[in-house]
C-alpha positions as CSV (number, residue, x, y, z in Angstrom):
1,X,-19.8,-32.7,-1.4
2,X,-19.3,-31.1,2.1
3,X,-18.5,-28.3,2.7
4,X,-15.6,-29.1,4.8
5,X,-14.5,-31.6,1.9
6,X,-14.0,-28.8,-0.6
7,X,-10.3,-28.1,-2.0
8,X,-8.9,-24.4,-1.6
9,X,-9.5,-24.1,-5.4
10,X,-13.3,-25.0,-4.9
11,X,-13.9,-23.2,-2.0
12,X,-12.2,-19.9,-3.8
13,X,-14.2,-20.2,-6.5
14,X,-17.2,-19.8,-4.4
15,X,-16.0,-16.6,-2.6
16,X,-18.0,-14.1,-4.3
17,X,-21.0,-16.1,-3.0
18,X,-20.3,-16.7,0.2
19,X,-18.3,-13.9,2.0
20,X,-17.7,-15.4,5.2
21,X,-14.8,-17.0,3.7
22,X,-12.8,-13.7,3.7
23,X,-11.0,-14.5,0.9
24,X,-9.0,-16.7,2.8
25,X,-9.0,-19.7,0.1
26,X,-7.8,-17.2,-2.8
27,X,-4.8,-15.8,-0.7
28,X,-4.0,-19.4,0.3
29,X,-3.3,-19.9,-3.5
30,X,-1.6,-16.7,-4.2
31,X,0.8,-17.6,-1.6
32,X,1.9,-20.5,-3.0
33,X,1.9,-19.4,-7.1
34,X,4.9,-16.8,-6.3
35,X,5.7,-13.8,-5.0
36,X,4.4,-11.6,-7.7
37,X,0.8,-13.3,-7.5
38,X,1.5,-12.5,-2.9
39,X,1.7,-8.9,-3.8
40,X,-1.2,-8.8,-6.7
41,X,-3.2,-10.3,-4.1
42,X,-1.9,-7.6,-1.2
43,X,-2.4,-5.1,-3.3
44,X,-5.9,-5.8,-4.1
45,X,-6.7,-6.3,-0.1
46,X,-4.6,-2.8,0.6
47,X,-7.1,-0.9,-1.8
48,X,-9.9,-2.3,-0.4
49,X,-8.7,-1.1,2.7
50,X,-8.2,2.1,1.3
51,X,-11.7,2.9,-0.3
52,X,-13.7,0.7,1.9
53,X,-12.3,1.2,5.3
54,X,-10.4,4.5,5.2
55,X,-12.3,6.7,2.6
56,X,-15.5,6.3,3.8
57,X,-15.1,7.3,7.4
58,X,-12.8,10.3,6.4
59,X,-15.3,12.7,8.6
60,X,-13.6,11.4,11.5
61,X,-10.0,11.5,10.1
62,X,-9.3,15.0,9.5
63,X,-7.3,14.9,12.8
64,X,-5.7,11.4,12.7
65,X,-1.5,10.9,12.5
66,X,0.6,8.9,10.3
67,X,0.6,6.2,13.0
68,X,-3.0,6.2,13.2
69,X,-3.1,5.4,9.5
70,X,-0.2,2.5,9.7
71,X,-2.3,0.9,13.1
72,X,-5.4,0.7,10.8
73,X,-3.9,-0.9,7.8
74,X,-2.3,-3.4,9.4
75,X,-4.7,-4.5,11.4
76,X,-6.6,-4.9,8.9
77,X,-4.2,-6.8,7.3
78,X,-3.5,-8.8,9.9
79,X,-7.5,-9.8,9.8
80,X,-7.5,-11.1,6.9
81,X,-4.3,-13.7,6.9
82,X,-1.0,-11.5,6.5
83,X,1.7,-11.5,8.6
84,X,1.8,-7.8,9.0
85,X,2.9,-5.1,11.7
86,X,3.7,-1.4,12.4
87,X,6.8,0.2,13.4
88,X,8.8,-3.4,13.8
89,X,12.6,-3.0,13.4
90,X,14.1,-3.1,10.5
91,X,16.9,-1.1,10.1
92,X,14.3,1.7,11.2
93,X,10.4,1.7,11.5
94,X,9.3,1.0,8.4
95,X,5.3,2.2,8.9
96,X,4.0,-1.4,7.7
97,X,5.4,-4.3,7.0
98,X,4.2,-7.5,5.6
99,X,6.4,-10.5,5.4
100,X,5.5,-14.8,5.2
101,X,8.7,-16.3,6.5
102,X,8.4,-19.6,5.3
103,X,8.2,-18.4,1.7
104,X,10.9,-15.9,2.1
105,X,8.3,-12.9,0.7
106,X,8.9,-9.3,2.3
107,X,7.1,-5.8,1.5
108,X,7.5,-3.0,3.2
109,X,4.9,0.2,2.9
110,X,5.6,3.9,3.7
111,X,3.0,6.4,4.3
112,X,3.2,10.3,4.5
113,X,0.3,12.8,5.2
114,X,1.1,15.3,2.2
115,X,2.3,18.5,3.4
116,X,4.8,19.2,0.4
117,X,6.6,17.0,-2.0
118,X,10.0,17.3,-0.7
119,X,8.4,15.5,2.3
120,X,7.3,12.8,0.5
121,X,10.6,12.3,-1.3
122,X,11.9,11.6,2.1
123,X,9.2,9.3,2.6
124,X,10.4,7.5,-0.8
125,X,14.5,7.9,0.5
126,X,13.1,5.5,3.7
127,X,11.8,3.1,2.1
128,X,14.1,2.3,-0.3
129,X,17.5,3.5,1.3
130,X,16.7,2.2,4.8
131,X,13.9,-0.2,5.4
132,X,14.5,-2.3,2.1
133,X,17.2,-4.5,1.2
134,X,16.0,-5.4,-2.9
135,X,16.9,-8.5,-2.4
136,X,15.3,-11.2,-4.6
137,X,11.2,-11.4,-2.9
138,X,12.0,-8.6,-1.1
139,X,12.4,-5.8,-4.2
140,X,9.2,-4.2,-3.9
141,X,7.3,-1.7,-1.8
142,X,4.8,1.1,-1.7
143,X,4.8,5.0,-0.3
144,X,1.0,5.7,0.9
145,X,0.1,9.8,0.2
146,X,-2.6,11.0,2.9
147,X,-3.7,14.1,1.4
148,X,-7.1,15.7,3.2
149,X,-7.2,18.9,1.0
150,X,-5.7,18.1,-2.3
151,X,-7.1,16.2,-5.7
152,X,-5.7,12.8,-6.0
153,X,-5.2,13.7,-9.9
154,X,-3.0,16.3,-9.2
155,X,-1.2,15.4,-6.1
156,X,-0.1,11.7,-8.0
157,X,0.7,13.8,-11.0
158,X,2.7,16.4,-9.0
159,X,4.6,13.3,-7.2
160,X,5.3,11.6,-9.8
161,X,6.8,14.7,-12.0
162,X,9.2,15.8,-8.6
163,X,10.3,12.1,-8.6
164,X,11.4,11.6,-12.2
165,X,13.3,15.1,-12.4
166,X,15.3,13.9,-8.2
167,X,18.8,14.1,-9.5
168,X,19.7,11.7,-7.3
169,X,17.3,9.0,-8.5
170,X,18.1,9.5,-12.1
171,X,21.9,9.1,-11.9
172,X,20.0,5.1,-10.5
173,X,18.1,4.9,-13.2
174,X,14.7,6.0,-12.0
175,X,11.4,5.4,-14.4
176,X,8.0,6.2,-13.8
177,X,4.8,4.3,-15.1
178,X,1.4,3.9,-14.8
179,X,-0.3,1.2,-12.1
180,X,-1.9,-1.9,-13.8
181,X,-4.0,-2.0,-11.0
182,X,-5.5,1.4,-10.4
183,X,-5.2,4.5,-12.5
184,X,-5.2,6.9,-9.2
185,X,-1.7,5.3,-8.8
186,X,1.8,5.0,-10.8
187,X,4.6,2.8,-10.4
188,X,8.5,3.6,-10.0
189,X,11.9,1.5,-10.7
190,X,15.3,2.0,-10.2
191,X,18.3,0.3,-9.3
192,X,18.6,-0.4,-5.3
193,X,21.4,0.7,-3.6
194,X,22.0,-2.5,-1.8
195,X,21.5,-5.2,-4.3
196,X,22.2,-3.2,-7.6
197,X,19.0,-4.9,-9.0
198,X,15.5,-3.3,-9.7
199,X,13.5,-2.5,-6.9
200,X,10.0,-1.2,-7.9
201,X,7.6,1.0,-5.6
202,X,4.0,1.9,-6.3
203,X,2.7,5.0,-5.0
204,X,-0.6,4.8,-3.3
205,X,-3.1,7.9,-2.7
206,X,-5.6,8.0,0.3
207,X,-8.0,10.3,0.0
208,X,-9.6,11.6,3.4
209,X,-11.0,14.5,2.0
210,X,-13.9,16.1,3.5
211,X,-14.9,19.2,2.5
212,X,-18.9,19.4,2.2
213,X,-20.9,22.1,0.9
214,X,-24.2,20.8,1.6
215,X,-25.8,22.4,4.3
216,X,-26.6,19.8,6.5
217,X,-23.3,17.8,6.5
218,X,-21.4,21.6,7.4
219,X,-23.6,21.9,9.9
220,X,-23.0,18.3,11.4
221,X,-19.2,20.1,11.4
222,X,-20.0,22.8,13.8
């Protein structure tokens, strides 16, 4: 069989052996088996983003912005097949959004460099008070936490302690839970304001961390 003959099924099964595909057949198919399958499949580009992309070059990061951050991802996004952009209107400037309009499928990410937790509770209001709507294929989203100084183990478990005890949240039914996907991460649900159904979040660390000891990478610094 040709190449060019193959079905999206038989050329995604050959993706780990032929990278040049980009992974284009297996998004293909998670496009079309639902809308929970579209985000499994974000999701699993969004961390490779994250520790493939980001992580590793965080030498040269230790000055970037928010917006800097937003520009990468969704570019990189875009590269690889989504519908995504930064700062586009909706109802505000949600920091990425990813959407495939024929399909009806929406998801909207919010990123904060950490500075304290307050701020990233205002990160969280954004997303789901403003950008979001809960609406049915559009009732799920993600806050990004830049730290550059500050374990991910503690900063997720710090987060996720000042977001279960928000008063605010709880009177709407807030729960917190652990990420199927990635143990650096947790998951939050509560009732949206706008549709009165559940709209669930997962909260995303990137690391850019760079703090060597060795001699030769602080002197690289000076």
């Amino acid at each position: 069989m040709e190449f060019e003959d193959m079905s999206i099924g038989q050329l995604a099964a050959l993706e780990p052996m032929i990278p040049e595909v980009g992974g284009f057949p297996s998004r293909v198919i998670a496009l079309r088996s639902g809308y929970n399958n579209w985000l499994a499949r974000l999701y699993q580009d969004l961390d490779y983003i994250i520790k493939e992309v980001i992580f590793p070059s965080a030498s040269y990061r230790q000055n970037d912005g928010e917006d800097r951050f937003n520009l990468e991802i969704g570019n990189s996004l875009k590269l690889m097949g989504y519908q995504a952009s930064h700062d586009r209107w909706n109802n505000g400037h949600p920091d990425i959004f990813v959407e495939s309009p024929g399909y009806g499928y929406k998801w909207t990410g919010e990123s904060k460099i950490h500075s304290t937790y307050d701020y990233l509770l205002e990160g969280y209001k954004q997303l789901c008070e403003r950008y979001s709507s809960g609406f049915e294929h559009q009732d799920q989203g993600a806050v990004l936490v830049i730290t550059t100084n500050v374990d991910i183990k503690s900063l997720m478990e710090n987060w996720r302690k000042k977001l279960a005890d928000d008063v605010d949240y709880q009177a709407a039914g807030v729960s917190v839970y652990d990420c199927k996907f990635d143990k650096t991460c947790f998951m939050s649900s509560h009732k949206h304001s706008v549709s009165g159904e559940g709209f669930e979040v997962r909260h995303i660390p990137i690391s850019i961390r760079f703090q060597p000891t060795d001699k030769s990478a602080m002197n690289r610094k000076k």
